[in-house]
The first five atom37 places (N, CA, C, CB, O) and aatype in JSON, in Angstrom:
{
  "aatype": [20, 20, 20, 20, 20, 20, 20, 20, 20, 20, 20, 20, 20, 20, 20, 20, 20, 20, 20, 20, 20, 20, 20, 20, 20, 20, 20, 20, 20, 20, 20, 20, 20, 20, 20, 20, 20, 20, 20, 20, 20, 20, 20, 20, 20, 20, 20, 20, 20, 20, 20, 20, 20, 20, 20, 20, 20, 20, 20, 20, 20, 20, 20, 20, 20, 20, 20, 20, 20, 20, 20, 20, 20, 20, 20, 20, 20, 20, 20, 20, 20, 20, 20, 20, 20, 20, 20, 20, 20, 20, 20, 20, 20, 20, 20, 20, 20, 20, 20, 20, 20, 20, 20, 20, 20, 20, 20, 20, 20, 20, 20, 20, 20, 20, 20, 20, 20, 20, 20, 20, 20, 20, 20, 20, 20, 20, 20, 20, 20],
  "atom_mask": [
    [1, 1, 1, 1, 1],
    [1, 1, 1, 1, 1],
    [1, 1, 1, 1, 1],
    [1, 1, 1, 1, 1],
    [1, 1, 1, 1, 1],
    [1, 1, 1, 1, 1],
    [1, 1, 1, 1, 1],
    [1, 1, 1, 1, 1],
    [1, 1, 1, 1, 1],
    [1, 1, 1, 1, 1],
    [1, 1, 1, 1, 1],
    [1, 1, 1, 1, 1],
    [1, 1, 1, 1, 1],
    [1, 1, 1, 1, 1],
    [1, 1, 1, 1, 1],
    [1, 1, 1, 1, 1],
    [1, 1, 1, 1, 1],
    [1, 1, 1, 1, 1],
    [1, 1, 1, 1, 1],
    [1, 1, 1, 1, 1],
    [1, 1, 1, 1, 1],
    [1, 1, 1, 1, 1],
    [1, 1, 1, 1, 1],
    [1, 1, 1, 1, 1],
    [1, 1, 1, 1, 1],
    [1, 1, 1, 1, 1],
    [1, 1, 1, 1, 1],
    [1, 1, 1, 1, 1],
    [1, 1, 1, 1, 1],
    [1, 1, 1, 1, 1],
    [1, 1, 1, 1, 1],
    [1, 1, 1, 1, 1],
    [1, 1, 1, 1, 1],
    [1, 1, 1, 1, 1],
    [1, 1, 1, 1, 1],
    [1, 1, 1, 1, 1],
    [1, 1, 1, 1, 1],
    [1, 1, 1, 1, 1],
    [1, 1, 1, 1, 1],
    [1, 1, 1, 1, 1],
    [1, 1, 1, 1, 1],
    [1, 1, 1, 1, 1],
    [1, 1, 1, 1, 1],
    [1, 1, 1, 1, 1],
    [1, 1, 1, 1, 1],
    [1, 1, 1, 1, 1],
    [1, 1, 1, 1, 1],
    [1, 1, 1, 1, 1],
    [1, 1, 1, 1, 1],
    [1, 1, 1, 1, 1],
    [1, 1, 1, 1, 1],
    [1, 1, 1, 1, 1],
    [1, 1, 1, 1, 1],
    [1, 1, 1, 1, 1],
    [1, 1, 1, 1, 1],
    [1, 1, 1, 1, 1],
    [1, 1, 1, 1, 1],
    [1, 1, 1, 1, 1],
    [1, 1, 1, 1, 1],
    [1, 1, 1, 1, 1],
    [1, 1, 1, 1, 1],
    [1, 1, 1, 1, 1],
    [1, 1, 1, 1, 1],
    [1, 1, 1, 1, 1],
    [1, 1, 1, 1, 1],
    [1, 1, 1, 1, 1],
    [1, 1, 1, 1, 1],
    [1, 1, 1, 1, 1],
    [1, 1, 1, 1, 1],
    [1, 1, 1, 1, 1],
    [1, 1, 1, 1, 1],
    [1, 1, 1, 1, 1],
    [1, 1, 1, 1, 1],
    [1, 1, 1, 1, 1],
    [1, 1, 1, 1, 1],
    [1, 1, 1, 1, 1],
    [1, 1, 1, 1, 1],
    [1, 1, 1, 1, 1],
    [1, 1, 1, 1, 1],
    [1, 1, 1, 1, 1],
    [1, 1, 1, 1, 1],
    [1, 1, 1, 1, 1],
    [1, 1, 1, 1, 1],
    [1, 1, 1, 1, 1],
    [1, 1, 1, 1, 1],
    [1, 1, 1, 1, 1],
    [1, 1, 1, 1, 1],
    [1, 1, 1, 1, 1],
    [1, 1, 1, 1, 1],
    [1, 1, 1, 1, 1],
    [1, 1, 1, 1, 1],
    [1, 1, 1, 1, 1],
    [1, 1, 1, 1, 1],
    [1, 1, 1, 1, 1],
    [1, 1, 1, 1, 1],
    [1, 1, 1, 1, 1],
    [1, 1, 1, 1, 1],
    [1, 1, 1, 1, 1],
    [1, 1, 1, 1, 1],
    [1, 1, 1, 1, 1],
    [1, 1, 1, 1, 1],
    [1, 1, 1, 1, 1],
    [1, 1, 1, 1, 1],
    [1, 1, 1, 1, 1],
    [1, 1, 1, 1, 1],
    [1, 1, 1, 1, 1],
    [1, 1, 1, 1, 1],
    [1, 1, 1, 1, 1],
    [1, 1, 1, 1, 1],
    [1, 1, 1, 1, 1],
    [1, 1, 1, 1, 1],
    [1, 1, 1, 1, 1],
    [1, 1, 1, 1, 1],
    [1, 1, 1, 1, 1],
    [1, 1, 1, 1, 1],
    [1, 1, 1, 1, 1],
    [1, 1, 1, 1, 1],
    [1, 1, 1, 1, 1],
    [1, 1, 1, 1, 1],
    [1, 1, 1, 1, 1],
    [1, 1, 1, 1, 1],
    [1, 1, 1, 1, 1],
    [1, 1, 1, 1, 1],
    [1, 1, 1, 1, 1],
    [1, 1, 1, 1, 1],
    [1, 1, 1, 1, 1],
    [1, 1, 1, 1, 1],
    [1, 1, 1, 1, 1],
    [1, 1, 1, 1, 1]
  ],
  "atom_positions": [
    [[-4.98, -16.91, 15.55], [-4.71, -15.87, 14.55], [-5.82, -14.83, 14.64], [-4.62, -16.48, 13.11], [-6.99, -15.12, 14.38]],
    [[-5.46, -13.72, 14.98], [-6.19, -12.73, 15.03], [-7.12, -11.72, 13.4], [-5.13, -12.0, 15.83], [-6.53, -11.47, 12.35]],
    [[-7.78, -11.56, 13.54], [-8.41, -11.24, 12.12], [-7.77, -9.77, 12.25], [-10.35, -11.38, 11.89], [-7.29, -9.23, 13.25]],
    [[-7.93, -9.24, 10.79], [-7.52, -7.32, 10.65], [-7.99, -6.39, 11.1], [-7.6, -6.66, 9.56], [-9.2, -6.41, 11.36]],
    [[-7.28, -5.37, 11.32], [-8.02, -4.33, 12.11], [-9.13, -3.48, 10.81], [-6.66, -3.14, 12.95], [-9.06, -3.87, 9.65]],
    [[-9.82, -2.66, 11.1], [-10.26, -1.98, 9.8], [-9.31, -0.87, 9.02], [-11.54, -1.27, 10.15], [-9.24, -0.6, 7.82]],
    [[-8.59, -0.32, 10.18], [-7.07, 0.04, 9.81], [-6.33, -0.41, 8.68], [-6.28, -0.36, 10.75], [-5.88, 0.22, 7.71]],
    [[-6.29, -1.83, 9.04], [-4.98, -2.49, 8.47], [-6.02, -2.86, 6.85], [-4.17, -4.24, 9.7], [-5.45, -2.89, 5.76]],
    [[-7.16, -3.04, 6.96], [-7.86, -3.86, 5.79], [-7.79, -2.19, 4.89], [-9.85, -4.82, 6.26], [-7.46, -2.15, 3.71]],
    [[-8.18, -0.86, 5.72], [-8.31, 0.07, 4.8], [-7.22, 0.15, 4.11], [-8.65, 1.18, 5.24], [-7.19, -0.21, 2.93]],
    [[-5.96, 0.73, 4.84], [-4.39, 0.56, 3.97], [-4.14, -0.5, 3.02], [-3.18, 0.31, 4.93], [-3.73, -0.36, 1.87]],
    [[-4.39, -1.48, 3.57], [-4.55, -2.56, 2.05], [-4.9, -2.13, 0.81], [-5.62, -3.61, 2.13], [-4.18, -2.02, -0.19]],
    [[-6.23, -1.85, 0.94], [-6.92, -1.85, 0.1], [-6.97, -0.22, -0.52], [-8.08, -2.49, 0.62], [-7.59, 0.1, -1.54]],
    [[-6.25, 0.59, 0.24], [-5.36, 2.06, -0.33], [-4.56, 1.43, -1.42], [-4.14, 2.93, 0.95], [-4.76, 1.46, -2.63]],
    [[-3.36, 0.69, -0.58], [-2.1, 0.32, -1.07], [-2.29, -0.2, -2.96], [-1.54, -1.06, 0.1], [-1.72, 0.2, -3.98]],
    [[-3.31, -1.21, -2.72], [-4.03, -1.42, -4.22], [-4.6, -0.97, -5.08], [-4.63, -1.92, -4.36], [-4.36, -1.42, -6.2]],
    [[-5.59, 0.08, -4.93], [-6.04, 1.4, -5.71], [-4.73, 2.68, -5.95], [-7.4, 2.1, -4.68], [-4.53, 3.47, -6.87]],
    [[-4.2, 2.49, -4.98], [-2.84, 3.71, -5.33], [-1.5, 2.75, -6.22], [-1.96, 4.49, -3.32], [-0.57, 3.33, -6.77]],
    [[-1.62, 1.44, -6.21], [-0.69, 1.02, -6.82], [-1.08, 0.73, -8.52], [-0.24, -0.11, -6.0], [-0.45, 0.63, -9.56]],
    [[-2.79, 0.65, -8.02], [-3.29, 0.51, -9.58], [-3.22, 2.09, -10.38], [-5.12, -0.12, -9.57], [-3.06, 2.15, -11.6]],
    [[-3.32, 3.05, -9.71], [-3.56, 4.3, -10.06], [-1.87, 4.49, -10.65], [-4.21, 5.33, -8.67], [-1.81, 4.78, -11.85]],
    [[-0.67, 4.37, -9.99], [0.71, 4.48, -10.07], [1.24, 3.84, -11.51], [1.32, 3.74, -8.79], [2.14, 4.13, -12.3]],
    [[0.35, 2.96, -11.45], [0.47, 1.96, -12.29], [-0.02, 1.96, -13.92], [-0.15, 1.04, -11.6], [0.67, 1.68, -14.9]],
    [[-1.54, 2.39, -13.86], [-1.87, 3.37, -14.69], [-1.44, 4.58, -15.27], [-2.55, 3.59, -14.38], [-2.05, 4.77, -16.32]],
    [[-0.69, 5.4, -15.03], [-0.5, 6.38, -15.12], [1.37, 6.08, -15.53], [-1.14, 7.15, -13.85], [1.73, 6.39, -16.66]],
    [[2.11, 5.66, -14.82], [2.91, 5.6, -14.91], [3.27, 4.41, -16.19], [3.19, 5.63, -13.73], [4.44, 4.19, -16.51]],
    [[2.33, 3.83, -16.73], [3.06, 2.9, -18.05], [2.85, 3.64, -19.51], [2.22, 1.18, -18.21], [3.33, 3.25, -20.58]],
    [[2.06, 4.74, -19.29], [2.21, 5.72, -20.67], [3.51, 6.6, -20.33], [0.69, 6.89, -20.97], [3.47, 7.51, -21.16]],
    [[4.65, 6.78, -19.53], [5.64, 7.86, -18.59], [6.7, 6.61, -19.49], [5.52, 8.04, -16.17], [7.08, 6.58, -20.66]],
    [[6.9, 5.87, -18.57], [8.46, 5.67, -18.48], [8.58, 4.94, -19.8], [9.09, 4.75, -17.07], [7.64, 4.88, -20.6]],
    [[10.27, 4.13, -20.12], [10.52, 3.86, -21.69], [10.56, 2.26, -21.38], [12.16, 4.67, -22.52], [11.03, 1.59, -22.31]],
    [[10.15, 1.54, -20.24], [10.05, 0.45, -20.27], [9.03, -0.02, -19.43], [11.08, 0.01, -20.1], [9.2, -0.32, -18.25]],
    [[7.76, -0.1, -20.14], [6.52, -0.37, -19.02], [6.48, -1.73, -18.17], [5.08, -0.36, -19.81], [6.07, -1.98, -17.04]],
    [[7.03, -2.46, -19.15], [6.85, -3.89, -18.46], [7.97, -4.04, -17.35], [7.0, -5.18, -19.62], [7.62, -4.77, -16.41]],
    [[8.96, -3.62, -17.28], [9.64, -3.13, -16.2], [9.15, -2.48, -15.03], [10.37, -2.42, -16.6], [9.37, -2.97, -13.93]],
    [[8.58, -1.53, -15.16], [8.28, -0.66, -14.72], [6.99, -1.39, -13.78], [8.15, 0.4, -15.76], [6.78, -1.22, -12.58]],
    [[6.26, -2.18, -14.7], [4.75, -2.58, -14.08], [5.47, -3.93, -13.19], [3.22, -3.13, -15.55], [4.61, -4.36, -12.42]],
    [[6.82, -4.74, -13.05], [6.85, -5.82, -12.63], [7.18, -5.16, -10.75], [8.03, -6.84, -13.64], [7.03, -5.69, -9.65]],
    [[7.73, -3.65, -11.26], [8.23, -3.06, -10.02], [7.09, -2.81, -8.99], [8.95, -1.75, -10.34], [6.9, -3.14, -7.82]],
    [[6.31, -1.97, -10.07], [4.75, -1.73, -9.04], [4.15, -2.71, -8.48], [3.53, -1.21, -9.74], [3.61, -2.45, -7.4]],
    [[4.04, -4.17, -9.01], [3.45, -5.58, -8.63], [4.76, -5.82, -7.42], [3.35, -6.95, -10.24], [4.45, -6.35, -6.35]],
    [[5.96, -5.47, -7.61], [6.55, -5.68, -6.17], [6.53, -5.21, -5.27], [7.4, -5.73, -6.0], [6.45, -5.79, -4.2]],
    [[6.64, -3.25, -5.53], [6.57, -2.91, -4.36], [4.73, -2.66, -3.46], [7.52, -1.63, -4.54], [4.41, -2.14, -2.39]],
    [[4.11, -3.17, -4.32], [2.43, -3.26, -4.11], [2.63, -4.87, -2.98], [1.22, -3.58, -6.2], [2.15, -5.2, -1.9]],
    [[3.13, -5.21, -3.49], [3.39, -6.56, -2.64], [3.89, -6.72, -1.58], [4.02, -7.33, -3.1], [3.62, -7.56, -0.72]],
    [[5.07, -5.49, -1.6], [6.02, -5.38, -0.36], [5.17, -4.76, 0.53], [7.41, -4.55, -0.53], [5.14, -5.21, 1.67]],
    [[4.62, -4.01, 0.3], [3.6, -2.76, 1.29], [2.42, -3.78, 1.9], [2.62, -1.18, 0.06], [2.32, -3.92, 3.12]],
    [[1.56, -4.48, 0.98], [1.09, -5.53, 1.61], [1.26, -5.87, 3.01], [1.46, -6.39, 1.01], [0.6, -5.65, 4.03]],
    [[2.58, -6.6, 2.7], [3.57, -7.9, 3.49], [3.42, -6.98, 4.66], [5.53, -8.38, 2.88], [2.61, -7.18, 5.57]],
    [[4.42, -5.76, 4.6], [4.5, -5.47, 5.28], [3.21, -4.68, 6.02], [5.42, -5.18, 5.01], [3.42, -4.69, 7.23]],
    [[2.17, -4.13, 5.76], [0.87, -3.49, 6.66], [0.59, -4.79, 7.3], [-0.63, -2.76, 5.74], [0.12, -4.69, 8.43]],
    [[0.79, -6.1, 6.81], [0.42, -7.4, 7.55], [1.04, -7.62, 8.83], [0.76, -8.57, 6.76], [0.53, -8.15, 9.82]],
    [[2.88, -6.88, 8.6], [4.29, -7.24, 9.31], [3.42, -6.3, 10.55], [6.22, -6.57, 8.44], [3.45, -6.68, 11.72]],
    [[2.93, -5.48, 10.29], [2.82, -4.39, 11.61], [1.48, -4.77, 11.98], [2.96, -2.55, 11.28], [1.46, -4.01, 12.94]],
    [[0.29, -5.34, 12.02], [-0.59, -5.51, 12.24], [-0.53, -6.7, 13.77], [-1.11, -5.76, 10.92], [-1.1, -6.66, 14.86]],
    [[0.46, -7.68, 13.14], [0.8, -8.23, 14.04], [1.73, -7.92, 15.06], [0.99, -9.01, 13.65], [1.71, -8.32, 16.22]],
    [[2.52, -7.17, 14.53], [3.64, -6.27, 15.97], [2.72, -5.82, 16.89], [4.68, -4.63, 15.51], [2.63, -6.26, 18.03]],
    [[1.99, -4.88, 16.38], [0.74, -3.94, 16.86], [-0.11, -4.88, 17.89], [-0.33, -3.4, 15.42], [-0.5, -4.35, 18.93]],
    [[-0.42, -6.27, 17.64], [-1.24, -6.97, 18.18], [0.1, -7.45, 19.35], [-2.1, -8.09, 17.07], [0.04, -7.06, 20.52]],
    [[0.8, -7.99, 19.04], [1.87, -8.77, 20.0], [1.84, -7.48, 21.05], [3.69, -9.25, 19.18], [1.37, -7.66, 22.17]],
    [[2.36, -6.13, 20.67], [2.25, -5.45, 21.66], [1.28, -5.29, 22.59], [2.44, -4.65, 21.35], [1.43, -5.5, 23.8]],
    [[0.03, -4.84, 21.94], [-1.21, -4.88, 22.84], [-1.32, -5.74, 23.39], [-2.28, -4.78, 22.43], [-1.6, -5.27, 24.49]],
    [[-1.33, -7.11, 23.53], [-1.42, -8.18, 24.16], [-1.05, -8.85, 25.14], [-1.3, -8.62, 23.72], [-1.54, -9.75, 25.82]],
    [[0.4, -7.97, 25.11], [1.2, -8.48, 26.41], [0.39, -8.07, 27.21], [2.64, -8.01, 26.75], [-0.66, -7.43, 27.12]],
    [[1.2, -8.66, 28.35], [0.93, -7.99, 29.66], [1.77, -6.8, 29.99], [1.11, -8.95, 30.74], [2.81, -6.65, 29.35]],
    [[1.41, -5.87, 31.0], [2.06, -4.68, 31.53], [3.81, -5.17, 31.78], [1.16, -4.18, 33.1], [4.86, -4.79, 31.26]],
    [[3.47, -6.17, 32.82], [5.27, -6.47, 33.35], [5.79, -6.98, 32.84], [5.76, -7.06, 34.37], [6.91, -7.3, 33.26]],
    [[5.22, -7.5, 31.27], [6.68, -7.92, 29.9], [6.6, -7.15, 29.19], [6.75, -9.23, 28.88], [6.05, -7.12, 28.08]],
    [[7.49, -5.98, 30.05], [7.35, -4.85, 28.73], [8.82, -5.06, 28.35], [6.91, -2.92, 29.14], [9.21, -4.35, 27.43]],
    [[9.57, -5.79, 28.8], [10.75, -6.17, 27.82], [10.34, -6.94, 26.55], [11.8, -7.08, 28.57], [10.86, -6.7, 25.46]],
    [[9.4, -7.86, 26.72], [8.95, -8.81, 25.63], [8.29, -7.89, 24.26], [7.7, -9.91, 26.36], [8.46, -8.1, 23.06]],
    [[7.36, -6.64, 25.02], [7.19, -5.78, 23.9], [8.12, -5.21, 23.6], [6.38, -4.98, 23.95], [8.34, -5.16, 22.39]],
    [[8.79, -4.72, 24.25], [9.76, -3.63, 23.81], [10.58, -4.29, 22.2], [11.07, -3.36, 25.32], [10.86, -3.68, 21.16]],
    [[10.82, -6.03, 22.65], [11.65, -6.98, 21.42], [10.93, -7.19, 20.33], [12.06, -8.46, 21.82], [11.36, -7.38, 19.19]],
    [[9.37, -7.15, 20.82], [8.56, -7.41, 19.36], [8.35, -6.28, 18.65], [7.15, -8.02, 19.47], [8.06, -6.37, 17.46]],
    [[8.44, -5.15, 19.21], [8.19, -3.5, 18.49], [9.65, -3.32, 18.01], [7.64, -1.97, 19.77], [9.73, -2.41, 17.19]],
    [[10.84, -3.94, 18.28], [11.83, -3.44, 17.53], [12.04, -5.04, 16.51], [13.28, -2.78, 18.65], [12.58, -4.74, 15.45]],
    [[11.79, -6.36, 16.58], [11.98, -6.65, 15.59], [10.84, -6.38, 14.28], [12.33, -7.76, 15.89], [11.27, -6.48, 13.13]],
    [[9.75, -6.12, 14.45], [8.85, -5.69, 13.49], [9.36, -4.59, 12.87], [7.59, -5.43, 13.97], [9.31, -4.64, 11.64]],
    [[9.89, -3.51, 13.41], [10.2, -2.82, 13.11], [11.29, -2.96, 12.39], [10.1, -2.29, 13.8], [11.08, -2.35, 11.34]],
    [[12.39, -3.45, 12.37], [13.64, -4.1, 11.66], [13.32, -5.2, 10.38], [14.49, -4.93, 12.89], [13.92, -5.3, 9.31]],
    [[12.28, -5.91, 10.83], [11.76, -6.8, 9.6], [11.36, -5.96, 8.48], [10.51, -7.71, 9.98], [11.74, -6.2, 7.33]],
    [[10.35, -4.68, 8.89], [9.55, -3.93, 7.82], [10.89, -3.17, 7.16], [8.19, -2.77, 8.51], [11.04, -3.43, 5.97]],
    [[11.73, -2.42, 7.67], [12.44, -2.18, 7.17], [13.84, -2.67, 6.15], [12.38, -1.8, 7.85], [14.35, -2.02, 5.23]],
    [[14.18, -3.84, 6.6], [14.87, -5.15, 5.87], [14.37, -5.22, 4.59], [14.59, -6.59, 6.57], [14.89, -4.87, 3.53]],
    [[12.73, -6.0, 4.94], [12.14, -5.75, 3.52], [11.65, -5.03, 2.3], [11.64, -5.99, 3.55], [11.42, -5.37, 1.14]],
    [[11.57, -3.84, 3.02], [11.56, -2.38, 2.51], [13.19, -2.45, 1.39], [11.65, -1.02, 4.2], [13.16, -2.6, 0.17]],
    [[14.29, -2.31, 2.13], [15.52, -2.61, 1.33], [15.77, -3.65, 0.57], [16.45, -2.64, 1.99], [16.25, -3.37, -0.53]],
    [[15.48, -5.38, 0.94], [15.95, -5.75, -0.07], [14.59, -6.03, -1.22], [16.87, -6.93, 0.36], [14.73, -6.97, -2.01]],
    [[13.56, -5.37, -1.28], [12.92, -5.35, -2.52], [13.02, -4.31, -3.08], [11.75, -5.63, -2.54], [12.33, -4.29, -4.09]],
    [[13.77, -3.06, -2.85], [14.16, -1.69, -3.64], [15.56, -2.48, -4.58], [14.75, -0.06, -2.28], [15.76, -2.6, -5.79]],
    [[16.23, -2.84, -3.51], [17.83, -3.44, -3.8], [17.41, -4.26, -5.2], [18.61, -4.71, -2.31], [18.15, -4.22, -6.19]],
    [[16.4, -4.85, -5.17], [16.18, -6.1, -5.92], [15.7, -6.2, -7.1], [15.51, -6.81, -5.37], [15.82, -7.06, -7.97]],
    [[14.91, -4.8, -7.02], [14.54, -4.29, -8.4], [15.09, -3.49, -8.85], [13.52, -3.9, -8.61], [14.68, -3.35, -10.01]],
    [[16.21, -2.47, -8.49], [17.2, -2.26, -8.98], [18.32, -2.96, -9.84], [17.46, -1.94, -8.26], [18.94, -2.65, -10.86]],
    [[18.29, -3.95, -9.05], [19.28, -4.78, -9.79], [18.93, -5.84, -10.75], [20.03, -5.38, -8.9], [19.76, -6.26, -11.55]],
    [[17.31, -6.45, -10.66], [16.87, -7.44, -11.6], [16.26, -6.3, -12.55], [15.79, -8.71, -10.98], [16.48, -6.47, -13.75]],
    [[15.73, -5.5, -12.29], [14.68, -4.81, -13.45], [15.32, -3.51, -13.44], [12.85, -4.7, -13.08], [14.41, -2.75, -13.77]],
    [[16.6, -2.68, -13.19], [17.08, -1.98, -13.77], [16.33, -0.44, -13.17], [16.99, -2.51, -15.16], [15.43, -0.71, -12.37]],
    [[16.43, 0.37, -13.28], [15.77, 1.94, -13.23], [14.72, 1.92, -13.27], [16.0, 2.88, -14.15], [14.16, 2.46, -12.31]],
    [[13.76, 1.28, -14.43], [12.36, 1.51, -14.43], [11.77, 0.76, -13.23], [11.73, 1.07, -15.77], [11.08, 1.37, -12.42]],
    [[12.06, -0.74, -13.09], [11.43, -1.76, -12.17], [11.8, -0.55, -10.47], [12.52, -3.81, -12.34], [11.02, -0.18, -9.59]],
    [[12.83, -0.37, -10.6], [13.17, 0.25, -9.38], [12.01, 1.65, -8.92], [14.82, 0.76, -9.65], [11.58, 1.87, -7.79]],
    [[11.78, 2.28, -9.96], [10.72, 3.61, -10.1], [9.65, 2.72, -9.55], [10.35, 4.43, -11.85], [9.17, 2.99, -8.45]],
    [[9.23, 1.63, -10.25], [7.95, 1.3, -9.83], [7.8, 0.67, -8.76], [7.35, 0.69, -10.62], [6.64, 0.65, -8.35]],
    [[8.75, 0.0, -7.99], [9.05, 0.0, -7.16], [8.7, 0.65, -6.03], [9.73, 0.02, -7.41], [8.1, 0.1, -5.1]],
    [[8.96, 1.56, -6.03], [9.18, 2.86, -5.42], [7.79, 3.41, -5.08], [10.0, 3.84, -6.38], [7.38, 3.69, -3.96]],
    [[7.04, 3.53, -6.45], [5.52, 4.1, -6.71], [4.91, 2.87, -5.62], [4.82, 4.03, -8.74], [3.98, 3.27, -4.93]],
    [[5.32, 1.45, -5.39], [4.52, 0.57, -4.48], [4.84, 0.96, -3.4], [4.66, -0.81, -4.54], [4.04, 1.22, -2.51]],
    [[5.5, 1.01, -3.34], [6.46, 1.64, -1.69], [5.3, 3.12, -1.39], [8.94, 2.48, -2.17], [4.42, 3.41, -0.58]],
    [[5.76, 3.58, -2.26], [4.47, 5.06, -1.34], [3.55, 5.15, -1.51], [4.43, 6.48, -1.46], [2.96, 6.18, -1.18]],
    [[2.7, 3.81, -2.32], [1.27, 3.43, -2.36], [1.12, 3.37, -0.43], [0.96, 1.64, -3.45], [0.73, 4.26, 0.32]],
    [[1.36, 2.66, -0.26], [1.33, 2.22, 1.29], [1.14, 4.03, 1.92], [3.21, 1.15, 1.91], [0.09, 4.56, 2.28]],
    [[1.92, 4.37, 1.91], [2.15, 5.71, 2.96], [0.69, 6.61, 2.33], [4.11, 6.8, 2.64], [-0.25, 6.78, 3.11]],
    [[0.62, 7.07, 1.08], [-0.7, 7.7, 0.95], [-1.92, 6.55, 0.93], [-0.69, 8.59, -0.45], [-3.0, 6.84, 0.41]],
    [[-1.71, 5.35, 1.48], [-3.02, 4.87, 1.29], [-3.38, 4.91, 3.62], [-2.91, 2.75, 0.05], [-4.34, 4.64, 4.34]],
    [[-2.37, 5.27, 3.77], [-1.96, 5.37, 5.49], [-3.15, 6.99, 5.7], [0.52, 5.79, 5.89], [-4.19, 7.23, 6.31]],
    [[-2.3, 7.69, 4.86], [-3.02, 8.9, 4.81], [-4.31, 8.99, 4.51], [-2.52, 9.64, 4.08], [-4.92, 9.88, 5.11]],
    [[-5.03, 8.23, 3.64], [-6.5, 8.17, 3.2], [-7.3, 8.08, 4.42], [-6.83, 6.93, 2.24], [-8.17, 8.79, 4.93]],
    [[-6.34, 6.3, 4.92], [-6.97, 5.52, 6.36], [-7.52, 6.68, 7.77], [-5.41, 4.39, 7.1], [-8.47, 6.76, 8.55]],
    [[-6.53, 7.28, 7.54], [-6.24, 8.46, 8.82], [-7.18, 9.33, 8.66], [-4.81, 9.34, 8.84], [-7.14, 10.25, 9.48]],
    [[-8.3, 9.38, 7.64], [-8.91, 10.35, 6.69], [-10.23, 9.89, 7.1], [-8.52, 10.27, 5.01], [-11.06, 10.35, 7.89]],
    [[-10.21, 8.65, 6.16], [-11.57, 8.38, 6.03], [-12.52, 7.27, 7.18], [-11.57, 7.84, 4.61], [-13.74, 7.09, 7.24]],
    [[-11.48, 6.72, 7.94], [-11.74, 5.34, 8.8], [-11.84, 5.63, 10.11], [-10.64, 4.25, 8.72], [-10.79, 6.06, 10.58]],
    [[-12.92, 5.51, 11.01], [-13.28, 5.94, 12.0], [-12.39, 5.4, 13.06], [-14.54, 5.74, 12.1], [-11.93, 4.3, 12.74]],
    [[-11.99, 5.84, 14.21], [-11.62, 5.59, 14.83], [-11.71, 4.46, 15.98], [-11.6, 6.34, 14.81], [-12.17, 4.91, 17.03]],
    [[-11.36, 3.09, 16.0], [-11.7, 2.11, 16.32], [-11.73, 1.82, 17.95], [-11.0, 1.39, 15.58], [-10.56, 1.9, 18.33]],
    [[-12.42, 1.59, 18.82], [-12.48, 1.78, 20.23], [-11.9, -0.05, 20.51], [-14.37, 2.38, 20.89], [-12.46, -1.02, 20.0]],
    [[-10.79, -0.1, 21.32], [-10.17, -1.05, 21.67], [-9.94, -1.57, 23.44], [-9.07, -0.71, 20.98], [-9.27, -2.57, 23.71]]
  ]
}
């Protein structure tokens, strides 16, 4: 098992300050906070899972060798299909268990990830491999 990149540990740890910030902000907003906050704890969770889901694609790829580039080619598209799967059925899921609000917050976890991508890209030096 390979340890995290500083990449993957920065987005994390985006994903959690932007989900706490989303989170904050967003339970004085909507008309059902506790809804709303069970969504952010999911999609904060999903973004997780998934910066984990690609960390390891990312590694499986690098790792191969040159002449199984069929073998990468299968691990860059099921990672890619996994992150996205899970992406849907935890939107799907809080839609349907927690209603509109859970789904918003939801949502706010979901693009914790992408601006905490953007921070990474920002603030985290560029790692020599």
């Amino acid at each position: 098992m390979t340890t995290l990149s500083a990449a993957a540990k920065g987005i994390m740890l985006g994903t959690l300050v932007f989900s706490a910030i989303g989170l904050g902000v967003g339970v004085f907003i909507v008309a059902y906070p506790g809804q709303y906050a069970i969504g952010v704890a999911l999609g904060c969770t999903m973004s997780l899972l998934k910066t984990f889901l690609l960390e390891r694609s990312i590694n499986k790829i690098t790792l191969s060798s040159p002449e199984d580039k069929k073998a990468a080619q299968n691990a860059m598209r099921l990672g890619y299909s996994s992150r996205y799967l899970l992406t849907g059925i935890a939107l799907v899921g809080a839609w349907f268990l927690l209603d509109i609000w859970g789904l918003a917050g939801a949502f706010v976890g979901t693009m914790a990830m992408t601006l905490a991508a953007i921070a990474a890209k920002i603030f985290i030096k560029e790692e020599t491999n």
